[in-house]
C-alpha positions as CSV (number, residue, x, y, z in Angstrom):
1,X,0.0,0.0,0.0
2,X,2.8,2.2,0.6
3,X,4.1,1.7,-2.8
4,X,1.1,2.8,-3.7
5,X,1.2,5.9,-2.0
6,X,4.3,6.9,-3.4
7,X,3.2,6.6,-7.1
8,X,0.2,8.6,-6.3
9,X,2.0,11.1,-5.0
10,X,4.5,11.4,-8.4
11,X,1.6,11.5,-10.5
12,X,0.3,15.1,-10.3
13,X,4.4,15.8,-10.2
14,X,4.7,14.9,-13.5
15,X,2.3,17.1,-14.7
16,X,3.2,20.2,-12.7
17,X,6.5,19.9,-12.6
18,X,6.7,20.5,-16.7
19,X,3.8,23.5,-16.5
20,X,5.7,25.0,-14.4
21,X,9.2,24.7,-16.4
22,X,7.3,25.6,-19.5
23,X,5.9,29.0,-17.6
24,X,9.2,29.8,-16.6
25,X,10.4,29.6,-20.3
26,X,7.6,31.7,-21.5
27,X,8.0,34.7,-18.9
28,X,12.1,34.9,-19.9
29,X,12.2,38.3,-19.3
30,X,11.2,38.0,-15.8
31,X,13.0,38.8,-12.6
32,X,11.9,34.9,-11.4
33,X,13.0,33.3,-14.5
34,X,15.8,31.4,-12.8
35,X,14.1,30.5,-9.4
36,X,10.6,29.5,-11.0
37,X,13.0,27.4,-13.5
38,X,14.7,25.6,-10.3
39,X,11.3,25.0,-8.8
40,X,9.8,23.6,-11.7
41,X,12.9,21.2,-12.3
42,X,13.1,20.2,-8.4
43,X,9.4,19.1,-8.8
44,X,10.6,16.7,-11.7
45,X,12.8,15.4,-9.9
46,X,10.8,14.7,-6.8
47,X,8.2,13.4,-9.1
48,X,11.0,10.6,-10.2
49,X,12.1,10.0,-6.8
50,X,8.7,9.3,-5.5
51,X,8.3,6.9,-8.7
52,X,11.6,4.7,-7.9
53,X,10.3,4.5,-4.3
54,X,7.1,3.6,-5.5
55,X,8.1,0.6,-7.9
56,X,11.2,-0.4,-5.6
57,X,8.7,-0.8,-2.7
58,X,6.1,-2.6,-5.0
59,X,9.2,-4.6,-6.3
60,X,10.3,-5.8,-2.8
61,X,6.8,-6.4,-1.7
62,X,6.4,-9.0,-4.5
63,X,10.2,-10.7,-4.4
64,X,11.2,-10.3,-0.9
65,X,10.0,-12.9,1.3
């Protein structure tokens, strides 16, 4: 269930985290170009994270005994 948990929680990461890199790159000229860009990339990437826990805790749950 935990496993679970974890891939529901990447899910809407995946889809923010590019919305938000793709607003950064349409406002260029803004003062928060570089920080909104950081954000949006940090939310990738703690959209993966929570989708190797996921699948390594559903992996374990099925092989580990």
């Amino acid at each position: 269930m935990r496993g679970i948990r974890y891939l529901t929680g990447a899910l809407p990461l995946f889809f923010i985290g590019p919305v938000v890199i793709h607003s950064s790159f349409v406002n260029k000229n803004n003062v928060l170009f570089i920080p909104v860009l950081i954000f949006g990339a940090l939310l990738c990437l703690f959209g993966m994270w929570l989708m190797f826990l996921g699948i390594r805790t559903i992996m374990k749950s099925m092989f580990d005994k």
